[in-house]
DSSP file (Angstrom, degrees, kcal/mol; ACC not computed):
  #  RESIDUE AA STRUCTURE BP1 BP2  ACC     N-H-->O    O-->H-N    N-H-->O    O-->H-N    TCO  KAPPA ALPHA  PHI   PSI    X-CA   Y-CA   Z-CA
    1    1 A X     >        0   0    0      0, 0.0     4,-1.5     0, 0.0     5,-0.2   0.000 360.0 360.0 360.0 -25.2  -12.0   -1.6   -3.0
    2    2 A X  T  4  +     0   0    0      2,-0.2     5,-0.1     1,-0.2    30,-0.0   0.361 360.0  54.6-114.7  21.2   -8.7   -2.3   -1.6
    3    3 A X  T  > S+     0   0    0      3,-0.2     4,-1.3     2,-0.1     5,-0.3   0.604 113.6  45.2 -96.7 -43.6   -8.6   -6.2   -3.5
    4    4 A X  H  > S+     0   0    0      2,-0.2     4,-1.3     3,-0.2     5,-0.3   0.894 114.6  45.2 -81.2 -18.5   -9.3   -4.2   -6.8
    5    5 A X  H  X S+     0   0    0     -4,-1.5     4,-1.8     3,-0.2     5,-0.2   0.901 120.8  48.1 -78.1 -44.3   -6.2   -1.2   -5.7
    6    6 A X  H  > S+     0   0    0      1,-0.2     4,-1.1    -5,-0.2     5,-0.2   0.906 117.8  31.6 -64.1 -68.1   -4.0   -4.4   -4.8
    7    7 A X  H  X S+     0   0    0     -4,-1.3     4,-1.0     2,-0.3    -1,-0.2   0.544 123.1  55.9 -77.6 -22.9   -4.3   -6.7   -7.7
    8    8 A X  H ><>S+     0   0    0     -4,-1.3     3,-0.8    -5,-0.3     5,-0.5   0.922 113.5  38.9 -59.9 -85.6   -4.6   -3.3   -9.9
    9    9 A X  H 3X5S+     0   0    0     -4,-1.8     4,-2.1    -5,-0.3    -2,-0.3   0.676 111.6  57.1 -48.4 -40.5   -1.5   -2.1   -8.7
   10   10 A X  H 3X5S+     0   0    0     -4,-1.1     4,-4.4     2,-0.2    -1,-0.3   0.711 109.4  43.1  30.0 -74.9    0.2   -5.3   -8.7
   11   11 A X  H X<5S+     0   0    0     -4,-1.0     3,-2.9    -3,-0.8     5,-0.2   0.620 114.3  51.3 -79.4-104.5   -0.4   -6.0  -12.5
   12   12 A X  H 3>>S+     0   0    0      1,-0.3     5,-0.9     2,-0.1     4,-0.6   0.442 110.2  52.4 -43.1 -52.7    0.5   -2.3  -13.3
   13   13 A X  H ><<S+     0   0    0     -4,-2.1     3,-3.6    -5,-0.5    -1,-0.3   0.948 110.2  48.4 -16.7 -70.6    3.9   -2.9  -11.1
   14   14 A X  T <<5S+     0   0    0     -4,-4.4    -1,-0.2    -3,-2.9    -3,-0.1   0.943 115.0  44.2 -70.3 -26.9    4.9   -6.1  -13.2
   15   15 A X  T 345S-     0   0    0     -5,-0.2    58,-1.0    -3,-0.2    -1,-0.3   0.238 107.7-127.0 -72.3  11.7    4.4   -4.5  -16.3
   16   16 A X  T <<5 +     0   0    0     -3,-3.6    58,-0.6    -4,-0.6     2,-0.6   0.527  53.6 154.0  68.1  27.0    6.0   -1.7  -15.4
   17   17 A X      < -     0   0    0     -5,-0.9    -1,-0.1     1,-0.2    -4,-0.1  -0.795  67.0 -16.4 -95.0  95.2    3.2    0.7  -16.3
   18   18 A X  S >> S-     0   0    0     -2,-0.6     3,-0.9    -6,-0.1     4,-0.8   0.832  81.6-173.1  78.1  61.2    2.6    4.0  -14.8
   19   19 A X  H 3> S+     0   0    0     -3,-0.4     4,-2.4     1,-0.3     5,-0.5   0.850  74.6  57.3 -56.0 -64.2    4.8    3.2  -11.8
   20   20 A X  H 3> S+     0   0    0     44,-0.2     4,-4.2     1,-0.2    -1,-0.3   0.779 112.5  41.5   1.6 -78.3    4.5    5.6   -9.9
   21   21 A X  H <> S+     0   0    0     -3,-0.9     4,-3.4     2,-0.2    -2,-0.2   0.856 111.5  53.2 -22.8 -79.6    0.8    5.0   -9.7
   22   22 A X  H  X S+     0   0    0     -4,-0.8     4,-4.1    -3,-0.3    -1,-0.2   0.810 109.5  49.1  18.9 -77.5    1.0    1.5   -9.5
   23   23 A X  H  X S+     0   0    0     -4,-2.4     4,-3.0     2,-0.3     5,-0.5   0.985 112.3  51.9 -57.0 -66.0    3.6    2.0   -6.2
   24   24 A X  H  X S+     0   0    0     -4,-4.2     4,-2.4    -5,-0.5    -2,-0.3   0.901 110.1  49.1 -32.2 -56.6    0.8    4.8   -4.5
   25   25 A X  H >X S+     0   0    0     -4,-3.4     4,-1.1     1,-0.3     3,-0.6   0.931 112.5  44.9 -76.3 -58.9   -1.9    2.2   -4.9
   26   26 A X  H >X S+     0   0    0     -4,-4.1     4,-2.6     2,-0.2     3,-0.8   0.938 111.8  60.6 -31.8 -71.3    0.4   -0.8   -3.2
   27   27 A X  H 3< S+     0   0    0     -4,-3.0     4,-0.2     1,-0.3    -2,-0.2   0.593 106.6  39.0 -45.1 -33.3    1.3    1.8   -0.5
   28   28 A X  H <X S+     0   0    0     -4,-2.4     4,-0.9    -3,-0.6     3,-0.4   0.962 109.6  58.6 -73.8 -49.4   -1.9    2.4    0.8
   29   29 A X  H <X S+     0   0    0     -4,-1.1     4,-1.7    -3,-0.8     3,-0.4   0.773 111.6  40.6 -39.5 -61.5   -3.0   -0.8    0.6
   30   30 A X  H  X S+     0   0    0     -4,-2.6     4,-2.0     2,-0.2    -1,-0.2   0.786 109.1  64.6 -75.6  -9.7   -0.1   -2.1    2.9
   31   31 A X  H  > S+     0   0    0     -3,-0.4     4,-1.3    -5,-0.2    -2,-0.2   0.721 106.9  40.3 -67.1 -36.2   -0.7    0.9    4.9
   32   32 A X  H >X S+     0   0    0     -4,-0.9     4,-1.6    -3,-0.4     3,-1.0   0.989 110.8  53.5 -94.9 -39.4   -4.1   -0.3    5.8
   33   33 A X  H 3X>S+     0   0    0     -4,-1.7     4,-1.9     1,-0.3     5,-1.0   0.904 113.7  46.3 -51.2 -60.5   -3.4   -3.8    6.3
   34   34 A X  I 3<>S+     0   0    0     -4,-2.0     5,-2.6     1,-0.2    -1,-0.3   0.770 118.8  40.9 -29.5 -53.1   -0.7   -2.8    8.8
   35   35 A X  I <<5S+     0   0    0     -4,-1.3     5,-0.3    -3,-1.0    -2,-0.2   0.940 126.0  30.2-117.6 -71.6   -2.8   -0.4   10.4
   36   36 A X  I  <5S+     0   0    0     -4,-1.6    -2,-0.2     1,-0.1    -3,-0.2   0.692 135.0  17.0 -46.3 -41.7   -6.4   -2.7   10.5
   37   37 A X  I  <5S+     0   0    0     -4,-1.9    -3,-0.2    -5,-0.3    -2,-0.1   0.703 130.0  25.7-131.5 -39.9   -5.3   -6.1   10.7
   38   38 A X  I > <S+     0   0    0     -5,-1.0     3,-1.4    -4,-0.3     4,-0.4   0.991  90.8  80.8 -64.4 -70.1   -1.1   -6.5   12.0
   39   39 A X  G > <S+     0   0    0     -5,-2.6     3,-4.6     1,-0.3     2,-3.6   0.750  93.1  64.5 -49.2 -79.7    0.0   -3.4   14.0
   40   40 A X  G 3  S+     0   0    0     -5,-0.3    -1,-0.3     1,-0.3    -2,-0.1   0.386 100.2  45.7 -26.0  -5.5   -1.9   -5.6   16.8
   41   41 A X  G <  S-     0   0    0     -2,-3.6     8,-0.4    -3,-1.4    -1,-0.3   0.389 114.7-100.8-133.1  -1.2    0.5   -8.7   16.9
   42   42 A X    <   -     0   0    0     -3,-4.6     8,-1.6    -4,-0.4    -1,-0.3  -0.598  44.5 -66.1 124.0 176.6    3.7   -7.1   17.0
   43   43 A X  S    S+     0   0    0      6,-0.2     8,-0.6    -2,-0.1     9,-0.2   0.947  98.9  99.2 -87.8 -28.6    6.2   -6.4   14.3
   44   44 A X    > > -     0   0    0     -3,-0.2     5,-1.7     1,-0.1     3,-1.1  -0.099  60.8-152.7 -31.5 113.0    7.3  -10.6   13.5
   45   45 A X  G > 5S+     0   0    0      1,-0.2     3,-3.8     3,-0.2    -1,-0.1   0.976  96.6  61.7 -52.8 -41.9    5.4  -11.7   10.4
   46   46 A X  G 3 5S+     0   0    0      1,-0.3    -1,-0.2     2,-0.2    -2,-0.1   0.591 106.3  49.8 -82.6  -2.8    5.5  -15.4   11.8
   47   47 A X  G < 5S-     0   0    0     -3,-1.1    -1,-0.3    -5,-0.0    -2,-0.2   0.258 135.0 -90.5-106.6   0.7    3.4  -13.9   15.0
   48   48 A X  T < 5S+     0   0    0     -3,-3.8    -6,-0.2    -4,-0.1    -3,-0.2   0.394  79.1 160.1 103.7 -25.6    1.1  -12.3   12.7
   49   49 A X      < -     0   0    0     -5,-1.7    -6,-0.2    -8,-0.4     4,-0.2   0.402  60.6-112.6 -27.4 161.5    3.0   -9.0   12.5
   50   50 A X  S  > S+     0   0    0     -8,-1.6     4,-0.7   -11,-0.1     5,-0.2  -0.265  86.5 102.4 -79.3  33.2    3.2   -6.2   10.3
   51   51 A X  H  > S+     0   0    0     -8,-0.6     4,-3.7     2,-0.2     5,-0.3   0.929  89.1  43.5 -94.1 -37.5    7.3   -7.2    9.0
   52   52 A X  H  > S+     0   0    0      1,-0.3     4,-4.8     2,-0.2    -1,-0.1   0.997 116.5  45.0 -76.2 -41.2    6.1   -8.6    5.6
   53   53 A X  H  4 S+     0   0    0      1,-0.2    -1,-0.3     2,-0.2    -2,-0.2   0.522 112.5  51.0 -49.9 -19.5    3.7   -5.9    5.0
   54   54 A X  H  X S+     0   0    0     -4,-0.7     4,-2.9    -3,-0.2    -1,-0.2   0.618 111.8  51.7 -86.3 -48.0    6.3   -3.3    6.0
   55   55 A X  H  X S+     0   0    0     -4,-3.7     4,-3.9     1,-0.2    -2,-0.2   0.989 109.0  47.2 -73.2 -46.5    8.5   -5.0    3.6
   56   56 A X  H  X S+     0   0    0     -4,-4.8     4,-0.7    -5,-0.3    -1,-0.2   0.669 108.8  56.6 -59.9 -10.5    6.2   -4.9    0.8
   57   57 A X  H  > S+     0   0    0     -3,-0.2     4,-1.2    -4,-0.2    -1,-0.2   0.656 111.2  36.4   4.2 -76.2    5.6   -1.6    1.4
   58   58 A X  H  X S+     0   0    0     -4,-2.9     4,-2.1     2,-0.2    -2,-0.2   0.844 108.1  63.4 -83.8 -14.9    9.0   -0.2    1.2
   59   59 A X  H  X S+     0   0    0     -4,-3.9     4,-0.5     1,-0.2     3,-0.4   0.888 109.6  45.9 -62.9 -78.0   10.1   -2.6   -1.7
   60   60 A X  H  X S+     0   0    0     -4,-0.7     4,-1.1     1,-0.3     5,-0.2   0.711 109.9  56.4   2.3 -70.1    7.0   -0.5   -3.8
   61   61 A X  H >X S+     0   0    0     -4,-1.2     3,-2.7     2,-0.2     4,-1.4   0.990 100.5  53.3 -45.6 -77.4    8.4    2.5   -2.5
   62   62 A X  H >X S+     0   0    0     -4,-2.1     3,-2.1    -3,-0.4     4,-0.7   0.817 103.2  61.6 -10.7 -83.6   11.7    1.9   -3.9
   63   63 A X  H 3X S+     0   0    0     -4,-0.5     4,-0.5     1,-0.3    -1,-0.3   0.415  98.3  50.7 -22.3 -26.7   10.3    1.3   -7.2
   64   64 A X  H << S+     0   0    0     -3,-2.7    19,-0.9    -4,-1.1    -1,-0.3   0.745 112.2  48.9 -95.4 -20.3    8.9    4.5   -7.7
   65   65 A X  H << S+     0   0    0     -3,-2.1    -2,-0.2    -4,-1.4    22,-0.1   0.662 120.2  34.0 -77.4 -29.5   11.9    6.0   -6.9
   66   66 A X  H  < S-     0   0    0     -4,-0.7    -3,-0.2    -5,-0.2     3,-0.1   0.572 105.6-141.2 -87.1 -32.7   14.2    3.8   -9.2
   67   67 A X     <  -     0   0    0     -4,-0.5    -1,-0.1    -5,-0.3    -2,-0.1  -0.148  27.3 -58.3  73.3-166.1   11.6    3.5  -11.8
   68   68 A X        -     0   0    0     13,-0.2     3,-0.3   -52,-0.1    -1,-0.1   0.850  64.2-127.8 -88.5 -23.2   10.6    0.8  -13.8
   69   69 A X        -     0   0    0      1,-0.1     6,-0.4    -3,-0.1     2,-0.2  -0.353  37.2 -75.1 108.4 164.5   13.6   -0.3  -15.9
   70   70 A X  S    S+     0   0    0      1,-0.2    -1,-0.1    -2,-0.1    -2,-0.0  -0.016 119.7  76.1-109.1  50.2   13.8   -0.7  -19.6
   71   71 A X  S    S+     0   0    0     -3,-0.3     2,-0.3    -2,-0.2    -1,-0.2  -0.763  81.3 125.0 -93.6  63.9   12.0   -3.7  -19.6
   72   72 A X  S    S-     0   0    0     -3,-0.1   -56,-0.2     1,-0.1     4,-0.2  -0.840  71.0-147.5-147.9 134.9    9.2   -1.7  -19.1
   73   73 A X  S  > S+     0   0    0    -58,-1.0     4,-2.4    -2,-0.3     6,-0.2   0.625 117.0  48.3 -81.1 -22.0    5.7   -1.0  -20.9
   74   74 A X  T >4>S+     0   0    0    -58,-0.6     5,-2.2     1,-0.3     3,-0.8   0.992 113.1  44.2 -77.2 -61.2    6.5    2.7  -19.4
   75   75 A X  T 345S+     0   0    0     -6,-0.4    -1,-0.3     4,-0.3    -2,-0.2   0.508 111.1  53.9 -67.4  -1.8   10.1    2.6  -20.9
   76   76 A X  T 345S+     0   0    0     -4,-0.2    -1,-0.2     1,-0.1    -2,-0.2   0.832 112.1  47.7 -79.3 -42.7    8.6    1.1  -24.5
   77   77 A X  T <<5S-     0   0    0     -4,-2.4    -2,-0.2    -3,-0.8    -3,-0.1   0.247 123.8-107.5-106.5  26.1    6.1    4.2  -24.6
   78   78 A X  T   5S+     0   0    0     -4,-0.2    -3,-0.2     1,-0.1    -4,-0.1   0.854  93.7 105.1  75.5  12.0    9.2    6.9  -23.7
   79   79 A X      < +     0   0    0     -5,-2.2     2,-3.9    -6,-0.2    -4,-0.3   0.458  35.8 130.5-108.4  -3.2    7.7    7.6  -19.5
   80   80 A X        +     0   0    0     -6,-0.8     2,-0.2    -7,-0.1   -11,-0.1   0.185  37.9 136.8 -61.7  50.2   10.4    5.6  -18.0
   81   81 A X        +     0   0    0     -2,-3.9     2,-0.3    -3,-0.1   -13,-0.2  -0.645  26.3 172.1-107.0-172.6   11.4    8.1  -15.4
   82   82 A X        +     0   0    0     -2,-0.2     2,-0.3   -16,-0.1   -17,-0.2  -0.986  11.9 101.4-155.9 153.4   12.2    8.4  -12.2
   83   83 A X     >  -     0   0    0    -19,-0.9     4,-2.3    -2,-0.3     5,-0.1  -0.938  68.1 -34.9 167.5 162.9   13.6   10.4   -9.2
   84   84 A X  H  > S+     0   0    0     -2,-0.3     4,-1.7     1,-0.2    -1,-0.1   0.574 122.1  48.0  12.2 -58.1   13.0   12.1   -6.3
   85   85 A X  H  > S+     0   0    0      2,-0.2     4,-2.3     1,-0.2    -1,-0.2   0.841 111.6  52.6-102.4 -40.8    9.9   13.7   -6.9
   86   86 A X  H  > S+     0   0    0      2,-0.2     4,-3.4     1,-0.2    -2,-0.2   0.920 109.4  45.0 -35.5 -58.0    8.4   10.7   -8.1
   87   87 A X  H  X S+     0   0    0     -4,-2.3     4,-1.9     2,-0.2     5,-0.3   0.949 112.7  52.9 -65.0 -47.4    9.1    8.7   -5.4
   88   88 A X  H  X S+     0   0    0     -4,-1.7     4,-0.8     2,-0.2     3,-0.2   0.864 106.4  55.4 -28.4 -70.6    8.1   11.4   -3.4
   89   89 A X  H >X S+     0   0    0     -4,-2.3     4,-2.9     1,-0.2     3,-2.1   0.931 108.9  46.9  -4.9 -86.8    4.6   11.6   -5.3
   90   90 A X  H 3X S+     0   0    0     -4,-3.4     4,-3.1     1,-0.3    -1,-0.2   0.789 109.5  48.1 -60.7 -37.6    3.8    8.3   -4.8
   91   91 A X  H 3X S+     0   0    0     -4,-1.9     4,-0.6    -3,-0.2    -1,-0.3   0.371 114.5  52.2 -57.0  -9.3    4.6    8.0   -1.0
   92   92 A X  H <X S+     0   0    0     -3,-2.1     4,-1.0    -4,-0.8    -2,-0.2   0.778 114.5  40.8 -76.0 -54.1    2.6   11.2   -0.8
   93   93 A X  H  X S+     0   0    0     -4,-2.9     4,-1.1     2,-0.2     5,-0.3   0.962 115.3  50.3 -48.0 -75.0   -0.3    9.4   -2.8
   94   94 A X  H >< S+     0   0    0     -4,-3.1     3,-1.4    -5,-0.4     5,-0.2   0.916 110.6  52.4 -42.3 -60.8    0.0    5.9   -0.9
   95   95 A X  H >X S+     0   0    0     -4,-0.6     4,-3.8     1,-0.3     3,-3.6   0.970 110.9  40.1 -39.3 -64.3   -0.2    7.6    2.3
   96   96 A X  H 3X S+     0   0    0     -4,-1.0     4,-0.7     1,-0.3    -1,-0.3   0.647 115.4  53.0 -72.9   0.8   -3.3    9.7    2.0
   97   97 A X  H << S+     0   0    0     -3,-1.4    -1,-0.3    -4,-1.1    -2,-0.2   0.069 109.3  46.0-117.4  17.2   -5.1    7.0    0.2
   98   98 A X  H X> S+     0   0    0     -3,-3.6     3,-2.2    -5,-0.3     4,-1.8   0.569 116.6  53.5-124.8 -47.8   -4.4    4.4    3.1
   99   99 A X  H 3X S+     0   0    0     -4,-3.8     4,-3.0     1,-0.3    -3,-0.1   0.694  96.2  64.4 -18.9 -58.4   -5.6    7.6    5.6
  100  100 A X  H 3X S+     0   0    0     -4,-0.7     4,-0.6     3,-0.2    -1,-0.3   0.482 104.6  39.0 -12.8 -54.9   -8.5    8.0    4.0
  101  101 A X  H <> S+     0   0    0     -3,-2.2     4,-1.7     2,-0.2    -2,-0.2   0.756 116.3  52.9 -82.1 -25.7  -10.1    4.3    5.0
  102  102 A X  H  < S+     0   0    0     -4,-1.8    -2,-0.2     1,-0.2    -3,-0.2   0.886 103.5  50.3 -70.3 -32.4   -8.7    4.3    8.4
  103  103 A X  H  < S+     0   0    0     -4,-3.0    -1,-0.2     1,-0.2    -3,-0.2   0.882 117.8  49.9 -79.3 -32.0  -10.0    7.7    9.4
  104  104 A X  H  < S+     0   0    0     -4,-0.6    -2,-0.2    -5,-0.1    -1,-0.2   0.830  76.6 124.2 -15.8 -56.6  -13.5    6.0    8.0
  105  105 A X     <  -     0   0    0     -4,-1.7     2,-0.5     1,-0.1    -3,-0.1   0.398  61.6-138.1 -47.0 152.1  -13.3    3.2    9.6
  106  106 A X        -     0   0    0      3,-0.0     2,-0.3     0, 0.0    -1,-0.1  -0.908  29.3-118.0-114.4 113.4  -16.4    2.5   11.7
  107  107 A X        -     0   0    0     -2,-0.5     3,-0.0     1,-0.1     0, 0.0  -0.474  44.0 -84.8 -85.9 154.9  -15.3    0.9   15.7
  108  108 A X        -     0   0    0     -2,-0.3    -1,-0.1     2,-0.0     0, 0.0   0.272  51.6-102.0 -39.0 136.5  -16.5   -2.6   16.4
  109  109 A X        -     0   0    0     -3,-0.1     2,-0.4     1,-0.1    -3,-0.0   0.143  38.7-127.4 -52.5-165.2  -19.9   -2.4   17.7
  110  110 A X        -     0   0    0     -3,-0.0    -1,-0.1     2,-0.0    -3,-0.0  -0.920  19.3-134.2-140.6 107.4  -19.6   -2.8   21.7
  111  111 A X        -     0   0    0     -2,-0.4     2,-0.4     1,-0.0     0, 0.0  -0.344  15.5-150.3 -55.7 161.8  -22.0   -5.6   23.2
  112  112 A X        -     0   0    0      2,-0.0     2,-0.5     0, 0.0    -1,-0.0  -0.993   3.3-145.7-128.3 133.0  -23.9   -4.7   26.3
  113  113 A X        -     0   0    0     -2,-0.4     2,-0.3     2,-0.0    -2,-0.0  -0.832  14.9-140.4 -99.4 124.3  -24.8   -7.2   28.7
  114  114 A X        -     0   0    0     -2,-0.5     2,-0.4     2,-0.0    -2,-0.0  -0.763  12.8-146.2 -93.1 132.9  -28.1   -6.6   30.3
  115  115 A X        -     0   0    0     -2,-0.3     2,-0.6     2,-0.0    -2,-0.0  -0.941   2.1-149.1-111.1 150.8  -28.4   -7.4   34.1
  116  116 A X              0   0    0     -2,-0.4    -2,-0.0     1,-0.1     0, 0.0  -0.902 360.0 360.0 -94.9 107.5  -31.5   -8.6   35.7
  117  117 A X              0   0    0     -2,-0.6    -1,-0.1     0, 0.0    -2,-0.0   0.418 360.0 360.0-129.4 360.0  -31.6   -7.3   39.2
């Protein structure tokens, strides 16, 4: 699910279609890789860190807030705005749809070592 919300959000990003959207579905997405797979080596990307994931993250954020530009499939069909409430919107979105897997999330089974006494 969260290969088909990146590479989905992703293409709608570079085509500038439904940005917003587009921005939520990136946000979560970096939210849980930070969260799952980073937060545990520290903030350096070159250590493993969360820094690139953080950056992509806000970059995506930005964007919903700037909107798409008028190179834009959103600005060809007359939805290229942007603001506030948008951006808002989507960091609202991103959040609760990167929440959502983490409070799922099942922890790693726990081995148990049997002694023979």
């Amino acid at each position: 699910m969260a290969g088909l919300a990146e590479t989905g959000g992703r293409l709608l990003l570079a085509l500038g279609l439904i940005t917003p959207l587009a921005s939520a579905a990136l946000i979560s997405v970096m939210l849980v890789a930070v969260f799952r797979a980073h937060i545990r080596n520290g903030f350096f990307g070159q250590n493993g860190g969360y820094e690139y994931n953080l950056v992509l993250g806000v970059a995506t954020f930005a964007l919903a807030f700037a909107g798409p530009g008028s190179l834009s499939v959103d600005a060809l069909v007359g939805y290229a705005e942007s603001g506030m409430l948008r951006g808002l919107g989507a960091l609202g979105i991103g959040i609760l749809g990167g929440i959502v897997p983490l409070i799922q999330r099942k922890p790693a089974p726990t081995t148990q070592t049997s002694t023979n006494s």
